[in-house]
N, C-alpha and C positions, 0 to 999 in steps of 0.2 A: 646760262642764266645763274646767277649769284644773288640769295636774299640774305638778307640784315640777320637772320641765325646764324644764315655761314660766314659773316664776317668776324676774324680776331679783335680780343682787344687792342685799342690804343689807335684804330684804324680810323679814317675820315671816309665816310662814301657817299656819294649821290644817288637819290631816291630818283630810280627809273619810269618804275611800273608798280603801280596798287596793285593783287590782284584778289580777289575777296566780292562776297555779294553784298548788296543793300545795306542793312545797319552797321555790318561790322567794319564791311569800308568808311564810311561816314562817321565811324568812330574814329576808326585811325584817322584821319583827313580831318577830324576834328582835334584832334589830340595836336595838329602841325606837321602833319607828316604830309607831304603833298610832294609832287612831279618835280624836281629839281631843286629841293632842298636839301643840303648838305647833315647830315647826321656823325656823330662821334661817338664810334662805341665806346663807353666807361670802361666797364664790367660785364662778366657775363658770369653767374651763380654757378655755382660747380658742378651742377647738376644742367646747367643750363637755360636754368627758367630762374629767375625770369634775366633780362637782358636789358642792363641801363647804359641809355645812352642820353648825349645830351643832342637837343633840337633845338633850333632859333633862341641859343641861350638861357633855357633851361632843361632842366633834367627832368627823366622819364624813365620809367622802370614799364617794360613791355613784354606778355608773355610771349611764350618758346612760337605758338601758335598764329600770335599777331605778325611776330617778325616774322615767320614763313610766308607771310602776305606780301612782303614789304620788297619788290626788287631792286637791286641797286646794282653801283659800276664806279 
């Protein structure tokens, strides 16, 4: 299992698996982040947080914590 923390910059990857409870999924899944769409990481902060990527064409800066939610492939 691979999430959107551990992926490098410059990479393309496809959103598998949410895994998260009740609001905080609903955030992310609000944000565009949903089961089969493609994500681009930008950037990742040098510390690691936060993590911008871009989604359906726009950009999105996402904590360390979200993207540990976020599984992909």
């Amino acid at each position: 299992m691979k999430t959107l923390r551990e992926t490098p910059c410059g990479q393309t990857v496809t959103v598998k698996k949410l895994s998260g409870e009740g609001p905080v999924k609903r955030r992310i899944m609000d944000m565009g982040i949903t089961k089969g769409v493609s994500i681009y990481v930008r950037k990742v902060a040098p510390l690691g947080d936060p993590v911008e990527v871009t989604v359906r064409g726009y950009e999105l800066s996402l904590r360390k914590a979200d993207a540990e939610m976020i599984e992909v492939e």
